[in-house]
mmCIF file as gemmi writes it, N, C-alpha and C atoms, coordinates in Angstrom:
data_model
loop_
_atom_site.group_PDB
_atom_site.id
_atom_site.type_symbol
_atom_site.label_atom_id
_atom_site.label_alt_id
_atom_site.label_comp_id
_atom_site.label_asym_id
_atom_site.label_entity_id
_atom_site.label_seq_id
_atom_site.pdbx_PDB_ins_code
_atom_site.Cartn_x
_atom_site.Cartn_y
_atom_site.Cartn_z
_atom_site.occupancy
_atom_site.B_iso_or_equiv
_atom_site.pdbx_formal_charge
_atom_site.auth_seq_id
_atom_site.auth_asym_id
_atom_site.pdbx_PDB_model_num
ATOM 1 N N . UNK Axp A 1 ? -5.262 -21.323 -11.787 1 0 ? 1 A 1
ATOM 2 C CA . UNK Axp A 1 ? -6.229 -20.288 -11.536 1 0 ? 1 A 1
ATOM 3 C C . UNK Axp A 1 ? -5.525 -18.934 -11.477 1 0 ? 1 A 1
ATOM 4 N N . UNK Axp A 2 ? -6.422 -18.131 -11.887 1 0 ? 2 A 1
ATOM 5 C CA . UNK Axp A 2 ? -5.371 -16.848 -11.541 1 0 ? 2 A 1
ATOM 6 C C . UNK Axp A 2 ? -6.233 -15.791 -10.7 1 0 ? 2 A 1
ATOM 7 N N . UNK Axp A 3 ? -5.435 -14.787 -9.67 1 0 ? 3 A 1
ATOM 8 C CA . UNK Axp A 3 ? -6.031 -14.309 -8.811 1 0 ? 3 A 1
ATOM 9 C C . UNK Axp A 3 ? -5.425 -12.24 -9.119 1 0 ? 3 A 1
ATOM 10 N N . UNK Axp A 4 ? -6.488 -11.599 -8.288 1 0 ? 4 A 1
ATOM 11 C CA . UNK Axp A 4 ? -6.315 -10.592 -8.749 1 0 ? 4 A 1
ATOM 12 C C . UNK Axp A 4 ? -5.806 -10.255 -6.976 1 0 ? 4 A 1
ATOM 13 N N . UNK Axp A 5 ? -4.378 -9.286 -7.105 1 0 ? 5 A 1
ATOM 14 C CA . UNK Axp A 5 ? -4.417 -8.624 -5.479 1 0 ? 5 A 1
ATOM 15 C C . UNK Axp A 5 ? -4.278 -7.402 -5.419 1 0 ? 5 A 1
ATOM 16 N N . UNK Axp A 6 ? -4.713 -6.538 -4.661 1 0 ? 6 A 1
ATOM 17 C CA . UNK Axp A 6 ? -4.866 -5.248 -4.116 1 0 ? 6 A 1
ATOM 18 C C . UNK Axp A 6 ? -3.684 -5.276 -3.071 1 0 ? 6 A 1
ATOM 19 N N . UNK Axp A 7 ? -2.87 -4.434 -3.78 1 0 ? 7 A 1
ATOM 20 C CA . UNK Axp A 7 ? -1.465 -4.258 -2.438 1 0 ? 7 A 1
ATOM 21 C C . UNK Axp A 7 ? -1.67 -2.636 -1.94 1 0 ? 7 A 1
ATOM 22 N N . UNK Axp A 8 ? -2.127 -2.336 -0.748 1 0 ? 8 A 1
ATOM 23 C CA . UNK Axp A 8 ? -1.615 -0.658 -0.203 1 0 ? 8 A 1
ATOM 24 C C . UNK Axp A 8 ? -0.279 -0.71 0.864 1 0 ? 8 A 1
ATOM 25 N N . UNK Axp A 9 ? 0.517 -0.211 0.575 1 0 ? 9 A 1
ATOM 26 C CA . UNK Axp A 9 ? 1.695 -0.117 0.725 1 0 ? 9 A 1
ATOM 27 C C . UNK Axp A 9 ? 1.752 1.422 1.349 1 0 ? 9 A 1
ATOM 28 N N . UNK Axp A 10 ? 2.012 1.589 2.886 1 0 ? 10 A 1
ATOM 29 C CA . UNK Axp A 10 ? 2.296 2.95 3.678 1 0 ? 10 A 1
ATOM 30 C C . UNK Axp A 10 ? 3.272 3.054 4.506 1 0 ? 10 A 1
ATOM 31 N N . UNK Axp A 11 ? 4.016 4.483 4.473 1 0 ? 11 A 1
ATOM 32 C CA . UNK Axp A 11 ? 5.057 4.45 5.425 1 0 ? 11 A 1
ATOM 33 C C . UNK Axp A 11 ? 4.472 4.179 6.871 1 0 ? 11 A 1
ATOM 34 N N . UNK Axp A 12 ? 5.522 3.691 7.476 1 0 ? 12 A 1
ATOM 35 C CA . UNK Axp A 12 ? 5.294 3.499 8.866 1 0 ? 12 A 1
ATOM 36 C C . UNK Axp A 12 ? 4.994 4.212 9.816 1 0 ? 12 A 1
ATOM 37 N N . UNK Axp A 13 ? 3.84 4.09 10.584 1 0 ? 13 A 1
ATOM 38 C CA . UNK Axp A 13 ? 3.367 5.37 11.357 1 0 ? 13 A 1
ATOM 39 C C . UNK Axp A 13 ? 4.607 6.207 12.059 1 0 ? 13 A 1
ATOM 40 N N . UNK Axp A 14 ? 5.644 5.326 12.692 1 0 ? 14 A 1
ATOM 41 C CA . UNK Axp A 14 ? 6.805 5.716 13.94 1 0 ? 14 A 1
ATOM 42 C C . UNK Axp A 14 ? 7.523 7.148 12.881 1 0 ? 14 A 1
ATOM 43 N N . UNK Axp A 15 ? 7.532 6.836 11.197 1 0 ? 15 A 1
ATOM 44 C CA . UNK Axp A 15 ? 7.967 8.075 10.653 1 0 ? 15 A 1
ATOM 45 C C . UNK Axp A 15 ? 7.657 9.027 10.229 1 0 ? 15 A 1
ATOM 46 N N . UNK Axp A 16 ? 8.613 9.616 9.442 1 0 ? 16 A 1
ATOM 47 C CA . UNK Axp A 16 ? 7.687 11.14 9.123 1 0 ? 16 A 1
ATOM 48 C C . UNK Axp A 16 ? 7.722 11.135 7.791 1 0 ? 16 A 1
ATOM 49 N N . UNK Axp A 17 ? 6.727 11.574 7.484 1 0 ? 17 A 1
ATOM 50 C CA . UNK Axp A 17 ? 6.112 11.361 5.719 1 0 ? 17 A 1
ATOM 51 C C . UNK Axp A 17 ? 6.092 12.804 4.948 1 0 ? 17 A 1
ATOM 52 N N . UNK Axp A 18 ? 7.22 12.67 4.611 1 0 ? 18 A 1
ATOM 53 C CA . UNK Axp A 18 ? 6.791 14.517 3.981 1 0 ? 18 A 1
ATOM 54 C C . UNK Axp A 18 ? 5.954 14.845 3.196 1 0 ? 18 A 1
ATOM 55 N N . UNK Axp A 19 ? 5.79 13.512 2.089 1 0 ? 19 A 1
ATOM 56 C CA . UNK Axp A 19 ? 4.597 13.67 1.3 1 0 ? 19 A 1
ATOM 57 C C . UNK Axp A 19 ? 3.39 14.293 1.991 1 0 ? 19 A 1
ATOM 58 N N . UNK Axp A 20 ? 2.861 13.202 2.738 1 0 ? 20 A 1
ATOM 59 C CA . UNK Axp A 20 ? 1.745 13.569 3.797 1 0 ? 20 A 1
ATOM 60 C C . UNK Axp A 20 ? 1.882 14.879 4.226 1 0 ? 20 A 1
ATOM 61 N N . UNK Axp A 21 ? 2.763 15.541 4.784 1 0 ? 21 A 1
ATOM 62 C CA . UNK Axp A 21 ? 3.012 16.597 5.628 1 0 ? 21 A 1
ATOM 63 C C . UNK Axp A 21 ? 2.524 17.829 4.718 1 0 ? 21 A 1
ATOM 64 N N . UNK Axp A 22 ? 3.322 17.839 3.33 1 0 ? 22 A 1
ATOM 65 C CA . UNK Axp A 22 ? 3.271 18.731 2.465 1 0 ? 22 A 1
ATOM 66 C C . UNK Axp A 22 ? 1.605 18.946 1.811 1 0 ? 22 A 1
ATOM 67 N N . UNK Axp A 23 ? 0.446 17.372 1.596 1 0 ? 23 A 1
ATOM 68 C CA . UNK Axp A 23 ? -0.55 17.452 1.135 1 0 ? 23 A 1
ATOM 69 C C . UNK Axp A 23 ? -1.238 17.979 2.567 1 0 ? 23 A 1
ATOM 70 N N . UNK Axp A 24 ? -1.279 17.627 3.661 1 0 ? 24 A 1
ATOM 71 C CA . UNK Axp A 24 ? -1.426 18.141 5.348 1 0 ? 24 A 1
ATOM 72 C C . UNK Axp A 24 ? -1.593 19.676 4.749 1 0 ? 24 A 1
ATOM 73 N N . UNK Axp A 25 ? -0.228 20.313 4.359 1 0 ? 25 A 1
ATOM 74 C CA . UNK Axp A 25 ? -0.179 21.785 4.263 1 0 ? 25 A 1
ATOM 75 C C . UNK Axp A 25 ? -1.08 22.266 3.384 1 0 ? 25 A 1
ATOM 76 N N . UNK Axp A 26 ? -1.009 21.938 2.569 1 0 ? 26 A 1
ATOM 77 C CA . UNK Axp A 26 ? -1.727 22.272 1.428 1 0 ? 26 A 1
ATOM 78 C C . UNK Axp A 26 ? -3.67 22.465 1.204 1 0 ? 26 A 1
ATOM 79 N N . UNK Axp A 27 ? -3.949 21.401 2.231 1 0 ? 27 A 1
ATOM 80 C CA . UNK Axp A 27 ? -5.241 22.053 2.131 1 0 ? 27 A 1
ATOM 81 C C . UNK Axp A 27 ? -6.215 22.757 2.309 1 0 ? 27 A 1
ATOM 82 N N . UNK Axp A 28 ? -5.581 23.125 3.424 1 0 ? 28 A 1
ATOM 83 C CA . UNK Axp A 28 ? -6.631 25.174 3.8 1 0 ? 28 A 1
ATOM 84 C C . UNK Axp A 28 ? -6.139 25.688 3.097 1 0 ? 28 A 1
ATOM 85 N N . UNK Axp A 29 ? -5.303 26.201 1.511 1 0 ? 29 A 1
ATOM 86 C CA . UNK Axp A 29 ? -4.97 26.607 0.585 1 0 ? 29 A 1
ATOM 87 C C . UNK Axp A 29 ? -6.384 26.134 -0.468 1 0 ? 29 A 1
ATOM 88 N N . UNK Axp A 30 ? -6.616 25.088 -0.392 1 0 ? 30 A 1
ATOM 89 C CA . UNK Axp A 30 ? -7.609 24.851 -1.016 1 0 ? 30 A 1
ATOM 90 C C . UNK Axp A 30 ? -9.69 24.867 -0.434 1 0 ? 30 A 1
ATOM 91 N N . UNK Axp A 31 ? -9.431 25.216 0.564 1 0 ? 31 A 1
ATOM 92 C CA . UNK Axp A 31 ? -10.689 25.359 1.839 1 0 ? 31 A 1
ATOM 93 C C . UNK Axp A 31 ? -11.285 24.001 2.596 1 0 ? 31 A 1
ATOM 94 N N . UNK Axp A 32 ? -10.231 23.026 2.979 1 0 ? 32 A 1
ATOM 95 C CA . UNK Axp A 32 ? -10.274 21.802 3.355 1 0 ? 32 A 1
ATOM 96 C C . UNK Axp A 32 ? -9.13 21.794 4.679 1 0 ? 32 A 1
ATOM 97 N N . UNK Axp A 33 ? -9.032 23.359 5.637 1 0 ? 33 A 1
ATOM 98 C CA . UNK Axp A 33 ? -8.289 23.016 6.48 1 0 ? 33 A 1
ATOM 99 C C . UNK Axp A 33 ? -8.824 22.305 7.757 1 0 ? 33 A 1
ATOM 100 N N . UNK Axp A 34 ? -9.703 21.539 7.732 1 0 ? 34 A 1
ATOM 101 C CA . UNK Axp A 34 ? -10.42 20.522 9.081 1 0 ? 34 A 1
ATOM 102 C C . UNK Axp A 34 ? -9.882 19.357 8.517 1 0 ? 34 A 1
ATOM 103 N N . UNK Axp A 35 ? -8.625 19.062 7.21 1 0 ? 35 A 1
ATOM 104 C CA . UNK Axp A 35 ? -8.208 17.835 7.078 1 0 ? 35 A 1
ATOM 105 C C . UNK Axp A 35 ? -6.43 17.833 7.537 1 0 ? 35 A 1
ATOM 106 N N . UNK Axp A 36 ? -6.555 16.874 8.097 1 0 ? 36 A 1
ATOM 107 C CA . UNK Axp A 36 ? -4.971 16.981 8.92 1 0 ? 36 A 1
ATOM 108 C C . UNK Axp A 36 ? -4.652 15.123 9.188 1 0 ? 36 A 1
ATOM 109 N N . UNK Axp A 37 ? -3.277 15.148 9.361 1 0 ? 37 A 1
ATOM 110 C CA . UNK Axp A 37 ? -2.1 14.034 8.941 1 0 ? 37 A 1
ATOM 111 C C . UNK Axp A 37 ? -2.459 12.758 7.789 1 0 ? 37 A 1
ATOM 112 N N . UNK Axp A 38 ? -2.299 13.912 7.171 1 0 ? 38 A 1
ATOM 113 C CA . UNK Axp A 38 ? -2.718 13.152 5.679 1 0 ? 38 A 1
ATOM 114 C C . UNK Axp A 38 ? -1.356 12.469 5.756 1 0 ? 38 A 1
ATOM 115 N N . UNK Axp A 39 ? -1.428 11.372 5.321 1 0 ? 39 A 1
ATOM 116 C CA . UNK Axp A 39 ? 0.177 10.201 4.894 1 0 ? 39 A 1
ATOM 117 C C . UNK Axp A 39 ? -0.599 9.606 3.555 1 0 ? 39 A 1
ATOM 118 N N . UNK Axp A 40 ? 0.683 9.646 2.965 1 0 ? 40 A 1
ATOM 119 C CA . UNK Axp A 40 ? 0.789 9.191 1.369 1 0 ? 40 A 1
ATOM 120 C C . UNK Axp A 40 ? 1.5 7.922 1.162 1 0 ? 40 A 1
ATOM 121 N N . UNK Axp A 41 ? 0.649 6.965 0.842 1 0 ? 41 A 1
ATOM 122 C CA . UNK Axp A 41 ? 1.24 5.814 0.102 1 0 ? 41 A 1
ATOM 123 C C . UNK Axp A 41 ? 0.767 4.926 -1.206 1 0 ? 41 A 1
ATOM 124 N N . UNK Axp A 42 ? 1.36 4.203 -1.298 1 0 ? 42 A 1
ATOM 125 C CA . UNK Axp A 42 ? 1.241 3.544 -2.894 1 0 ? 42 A 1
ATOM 126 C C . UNK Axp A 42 ? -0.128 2.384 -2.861 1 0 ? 42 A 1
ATOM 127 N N . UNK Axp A 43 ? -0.668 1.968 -3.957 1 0 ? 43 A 1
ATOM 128 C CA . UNK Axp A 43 ? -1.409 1.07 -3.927 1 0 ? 43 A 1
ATOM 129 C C . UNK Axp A 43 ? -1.283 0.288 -5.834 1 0 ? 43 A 1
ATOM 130 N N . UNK Axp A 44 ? -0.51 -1.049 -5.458 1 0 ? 44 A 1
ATOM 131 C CA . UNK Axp A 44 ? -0.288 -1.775 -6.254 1 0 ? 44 A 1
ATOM 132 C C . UNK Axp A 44 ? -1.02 -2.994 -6.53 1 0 ? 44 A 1
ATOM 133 N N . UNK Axp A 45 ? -1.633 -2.955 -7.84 1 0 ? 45 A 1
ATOM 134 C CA . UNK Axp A 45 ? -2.558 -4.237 -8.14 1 0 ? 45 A 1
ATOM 135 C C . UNK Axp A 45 ? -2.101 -5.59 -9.09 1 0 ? 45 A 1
ATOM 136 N N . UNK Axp A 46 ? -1.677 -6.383 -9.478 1 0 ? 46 A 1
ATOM 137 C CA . UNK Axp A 46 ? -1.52 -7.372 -9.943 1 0 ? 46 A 1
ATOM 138 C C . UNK Axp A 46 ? -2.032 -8.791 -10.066 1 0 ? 46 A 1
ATOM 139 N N . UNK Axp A 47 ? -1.767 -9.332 -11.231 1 0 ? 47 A 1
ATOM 140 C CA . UNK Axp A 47 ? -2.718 -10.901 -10.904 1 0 ? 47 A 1
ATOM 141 C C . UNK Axp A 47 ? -1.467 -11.964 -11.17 1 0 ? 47 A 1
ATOM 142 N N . UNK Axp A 48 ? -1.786 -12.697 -10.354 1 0 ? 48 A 1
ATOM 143 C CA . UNK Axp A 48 ? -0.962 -13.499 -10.436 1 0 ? 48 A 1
ATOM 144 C C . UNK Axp A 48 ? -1.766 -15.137 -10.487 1 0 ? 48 A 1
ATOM 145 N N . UNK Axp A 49 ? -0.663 -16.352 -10.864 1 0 ? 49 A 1
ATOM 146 C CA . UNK Axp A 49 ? -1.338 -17.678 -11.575 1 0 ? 49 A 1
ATOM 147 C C . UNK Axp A 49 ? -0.804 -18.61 -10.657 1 0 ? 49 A 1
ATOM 148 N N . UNK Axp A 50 ? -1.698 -19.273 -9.718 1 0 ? 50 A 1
ATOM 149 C CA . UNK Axp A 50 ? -1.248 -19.905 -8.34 1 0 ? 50 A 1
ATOM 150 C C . UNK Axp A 50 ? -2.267 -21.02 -8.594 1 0 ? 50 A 1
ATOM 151 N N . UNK Axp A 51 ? -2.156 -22.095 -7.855 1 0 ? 51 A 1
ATOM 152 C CA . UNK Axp A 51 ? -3.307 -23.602 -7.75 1 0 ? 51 A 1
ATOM 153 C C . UNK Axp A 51 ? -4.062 -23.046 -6.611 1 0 ? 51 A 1
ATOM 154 N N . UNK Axp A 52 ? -3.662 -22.061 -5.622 1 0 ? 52 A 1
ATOM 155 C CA . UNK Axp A 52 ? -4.764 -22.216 -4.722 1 0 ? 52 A 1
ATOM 156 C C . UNK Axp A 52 ? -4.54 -20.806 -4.389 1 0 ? 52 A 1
ATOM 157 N N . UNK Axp A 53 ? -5.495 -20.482 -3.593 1 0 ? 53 A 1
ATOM 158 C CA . UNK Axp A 53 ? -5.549 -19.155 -2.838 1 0 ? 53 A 1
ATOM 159 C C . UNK Axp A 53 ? -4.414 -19.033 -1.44 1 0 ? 53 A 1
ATOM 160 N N . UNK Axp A 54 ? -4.283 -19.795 -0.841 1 0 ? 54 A 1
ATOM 161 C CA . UNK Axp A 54 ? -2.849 -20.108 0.157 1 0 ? 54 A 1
ATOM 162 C C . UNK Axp A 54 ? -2.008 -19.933 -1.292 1 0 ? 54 A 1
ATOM 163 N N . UNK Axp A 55 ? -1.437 -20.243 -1.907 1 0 ? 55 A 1
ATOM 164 C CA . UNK Axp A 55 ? -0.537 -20.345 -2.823 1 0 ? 55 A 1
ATOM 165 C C . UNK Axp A 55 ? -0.071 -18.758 -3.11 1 0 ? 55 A 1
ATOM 166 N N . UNK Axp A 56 ? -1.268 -18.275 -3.77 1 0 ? 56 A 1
ATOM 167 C CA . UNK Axp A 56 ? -1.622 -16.579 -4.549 1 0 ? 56 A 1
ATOM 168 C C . UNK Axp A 56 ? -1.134 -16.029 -3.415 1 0 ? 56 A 1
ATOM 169 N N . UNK Axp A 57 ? -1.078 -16.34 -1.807 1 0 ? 57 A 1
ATOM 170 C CA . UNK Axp A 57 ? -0.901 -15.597 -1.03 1 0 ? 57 A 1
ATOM 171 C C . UNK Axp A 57 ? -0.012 -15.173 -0.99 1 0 ? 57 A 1
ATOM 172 N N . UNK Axp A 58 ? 0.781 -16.756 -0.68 1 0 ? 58 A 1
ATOM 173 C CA . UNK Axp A 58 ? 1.978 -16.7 -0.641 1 0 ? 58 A 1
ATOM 174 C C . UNK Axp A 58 ? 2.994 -15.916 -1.832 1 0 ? 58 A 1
ATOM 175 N N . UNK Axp A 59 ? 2.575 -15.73 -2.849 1 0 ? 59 A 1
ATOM 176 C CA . UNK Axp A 59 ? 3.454 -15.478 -3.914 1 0 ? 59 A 1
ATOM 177 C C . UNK Axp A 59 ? 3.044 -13.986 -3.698 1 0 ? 59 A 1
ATOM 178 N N . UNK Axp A 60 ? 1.881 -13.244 -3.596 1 0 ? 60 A 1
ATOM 179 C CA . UNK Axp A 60 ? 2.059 -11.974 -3.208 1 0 ? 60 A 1
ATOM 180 C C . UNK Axp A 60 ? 2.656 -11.124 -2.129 1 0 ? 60 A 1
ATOM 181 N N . UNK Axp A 61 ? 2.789 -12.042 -0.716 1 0 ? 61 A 1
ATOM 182 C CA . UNK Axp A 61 ? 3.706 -11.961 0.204 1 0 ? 61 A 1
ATOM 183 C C . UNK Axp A 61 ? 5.094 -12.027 -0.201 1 0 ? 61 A 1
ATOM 184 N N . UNK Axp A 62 ? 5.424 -12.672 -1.059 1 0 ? 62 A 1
ATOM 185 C CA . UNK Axp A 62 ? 6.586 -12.74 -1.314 1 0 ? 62 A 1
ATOM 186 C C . UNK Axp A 62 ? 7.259 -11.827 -2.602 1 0 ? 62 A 1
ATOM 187 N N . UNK Axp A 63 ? 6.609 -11.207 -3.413 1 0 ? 63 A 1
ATOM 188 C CA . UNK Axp A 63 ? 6.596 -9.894 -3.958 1 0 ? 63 A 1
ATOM 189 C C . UNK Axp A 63 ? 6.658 -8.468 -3.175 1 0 ? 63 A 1
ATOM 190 N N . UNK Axp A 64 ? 6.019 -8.428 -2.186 1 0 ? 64 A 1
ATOM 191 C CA . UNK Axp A 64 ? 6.447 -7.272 -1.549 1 0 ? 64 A 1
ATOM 192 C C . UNK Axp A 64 ? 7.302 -7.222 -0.299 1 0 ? 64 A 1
ATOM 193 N N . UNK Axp A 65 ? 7.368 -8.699 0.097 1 0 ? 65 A 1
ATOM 194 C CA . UNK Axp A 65 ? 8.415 -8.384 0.995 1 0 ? 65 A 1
ATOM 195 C C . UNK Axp A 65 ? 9.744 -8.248 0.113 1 0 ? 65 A 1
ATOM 196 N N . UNK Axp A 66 ? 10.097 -9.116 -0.904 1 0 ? 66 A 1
ATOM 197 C CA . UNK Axp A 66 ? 11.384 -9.036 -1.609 1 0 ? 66 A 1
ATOM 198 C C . UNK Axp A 66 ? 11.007 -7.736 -2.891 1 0 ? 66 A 1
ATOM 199 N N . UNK Axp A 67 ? 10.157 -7.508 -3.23 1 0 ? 67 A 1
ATOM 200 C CA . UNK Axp A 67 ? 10.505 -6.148 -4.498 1 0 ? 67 A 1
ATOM 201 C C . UNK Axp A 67 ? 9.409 -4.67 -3.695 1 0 ? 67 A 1
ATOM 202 N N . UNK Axp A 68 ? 8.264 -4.868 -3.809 1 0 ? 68 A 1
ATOM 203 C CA . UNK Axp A 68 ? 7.246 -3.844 -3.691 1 0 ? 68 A 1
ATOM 204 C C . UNK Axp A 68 ? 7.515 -3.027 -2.197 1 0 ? 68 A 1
ATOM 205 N N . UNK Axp A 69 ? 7.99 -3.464 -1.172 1 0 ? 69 A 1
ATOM 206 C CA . UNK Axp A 69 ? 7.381 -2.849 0.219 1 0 ? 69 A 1
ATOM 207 C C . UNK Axp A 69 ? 9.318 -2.994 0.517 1 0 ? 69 A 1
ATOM 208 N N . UNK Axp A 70 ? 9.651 -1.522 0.962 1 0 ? 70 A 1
ATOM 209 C CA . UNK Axp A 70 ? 10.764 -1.514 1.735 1 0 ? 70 A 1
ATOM 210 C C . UNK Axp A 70 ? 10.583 -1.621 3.706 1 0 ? 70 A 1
ATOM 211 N N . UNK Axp A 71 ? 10.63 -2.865 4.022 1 0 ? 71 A 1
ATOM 212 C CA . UNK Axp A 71 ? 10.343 -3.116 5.246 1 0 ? 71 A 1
ATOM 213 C C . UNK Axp A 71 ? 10.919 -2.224 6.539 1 0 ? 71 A 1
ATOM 214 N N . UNK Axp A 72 ? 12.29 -1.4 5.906 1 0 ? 72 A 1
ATOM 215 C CA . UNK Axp A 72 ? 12.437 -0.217 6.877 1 0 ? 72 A 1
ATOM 216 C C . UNK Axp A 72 ? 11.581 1.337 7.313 1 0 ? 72 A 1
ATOM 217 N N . UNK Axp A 73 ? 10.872 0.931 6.044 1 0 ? 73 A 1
ATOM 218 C CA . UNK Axp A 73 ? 10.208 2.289 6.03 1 0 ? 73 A 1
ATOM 219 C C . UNK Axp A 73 ? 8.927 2.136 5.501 1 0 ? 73 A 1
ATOM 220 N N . UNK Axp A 74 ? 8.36 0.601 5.754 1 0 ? 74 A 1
ATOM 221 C CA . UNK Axp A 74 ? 6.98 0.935 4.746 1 0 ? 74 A 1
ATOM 222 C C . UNK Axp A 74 ? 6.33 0.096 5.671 1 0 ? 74 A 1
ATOM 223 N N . UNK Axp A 75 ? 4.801 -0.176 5.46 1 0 ? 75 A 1
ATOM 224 C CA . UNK Axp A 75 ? 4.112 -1.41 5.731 1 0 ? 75 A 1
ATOM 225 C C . UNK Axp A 75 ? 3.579 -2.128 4.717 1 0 ? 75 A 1
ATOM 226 N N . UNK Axp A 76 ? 2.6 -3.072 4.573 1 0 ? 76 A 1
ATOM 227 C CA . UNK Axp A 76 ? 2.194 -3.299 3.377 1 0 ? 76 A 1
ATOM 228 C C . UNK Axp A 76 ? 0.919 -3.989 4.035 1 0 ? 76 A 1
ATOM 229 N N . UNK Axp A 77 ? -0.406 -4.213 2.907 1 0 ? 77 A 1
ATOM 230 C CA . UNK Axp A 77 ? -1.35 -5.406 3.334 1 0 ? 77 A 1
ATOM 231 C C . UNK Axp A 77 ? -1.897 -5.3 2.081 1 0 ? 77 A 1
ATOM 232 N N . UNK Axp A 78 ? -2.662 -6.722 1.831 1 0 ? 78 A 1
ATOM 233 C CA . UNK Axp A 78 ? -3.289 -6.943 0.83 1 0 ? 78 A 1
ATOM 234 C C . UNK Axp A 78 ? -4.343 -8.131 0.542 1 0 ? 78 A 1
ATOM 235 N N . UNK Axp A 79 ? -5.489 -7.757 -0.264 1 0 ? 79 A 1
ATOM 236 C CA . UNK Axp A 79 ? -6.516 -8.574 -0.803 1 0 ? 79 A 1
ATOM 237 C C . UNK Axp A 79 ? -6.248 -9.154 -2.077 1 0 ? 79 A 1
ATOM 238 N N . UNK Axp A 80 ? -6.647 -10.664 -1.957 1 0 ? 80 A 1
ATOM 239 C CA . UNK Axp A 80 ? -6.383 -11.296 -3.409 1 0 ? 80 A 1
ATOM 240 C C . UNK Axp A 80 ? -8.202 -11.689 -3.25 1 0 ? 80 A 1
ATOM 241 N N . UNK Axp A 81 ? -8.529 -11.813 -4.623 1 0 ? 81 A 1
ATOM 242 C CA . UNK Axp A 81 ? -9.761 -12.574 -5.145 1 0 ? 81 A 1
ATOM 243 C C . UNK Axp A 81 ? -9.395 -13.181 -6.348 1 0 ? 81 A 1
ATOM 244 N N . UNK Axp A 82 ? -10.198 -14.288 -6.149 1 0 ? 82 A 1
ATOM 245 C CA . UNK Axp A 82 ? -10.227 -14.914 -8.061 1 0 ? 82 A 1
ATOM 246 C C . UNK Axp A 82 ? -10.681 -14.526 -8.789 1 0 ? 82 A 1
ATOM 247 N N . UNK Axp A 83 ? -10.112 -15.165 -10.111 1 0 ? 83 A 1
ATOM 248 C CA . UNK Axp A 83 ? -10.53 -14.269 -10.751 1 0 ? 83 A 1
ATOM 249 C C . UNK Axp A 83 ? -11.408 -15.149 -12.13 1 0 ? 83 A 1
């Protein structure tokens, strides 16, 4: 079977996100200054070919803990559906 997953991948609240900080700055430049601690992170989708949904899990857990999500500085969570 093959399954489709939704990975969002964000730095960790405890740090500081310059991305965020810098889009933070940026928007009463644009007339959106009532928006504040904007944080910036990634959102990665892939399908992957598993026998079960425990399975798909597992193999997407195991993609971002070992390649997608740096565990010092990131978090990660994610939705799989079939597909």
């Amino acid at each position: 079977m093959k399954f489709k997953a939704d990975i969002d991948i964000m730095p960790l609240e405890a740090l500081l996100d310059p991305q965020g900080k810098a889009v933070t700055a940026s928007m009463s430049n644009i007339g959106l200054g009532d928006i504040e601690n904007v944080r910036v992170g990634k959102h990665v989708s892939l399908v992957v070919q598993a026998d079960s949904m425990e399975d798909a899990s597992y193999k997407v857990d195991e993609a971002c803990t070992k390649m997608l999500c740096n565990a010092i500085m990131e978090s990660y969570k994610f939705e799989i559906k079939e597909l």
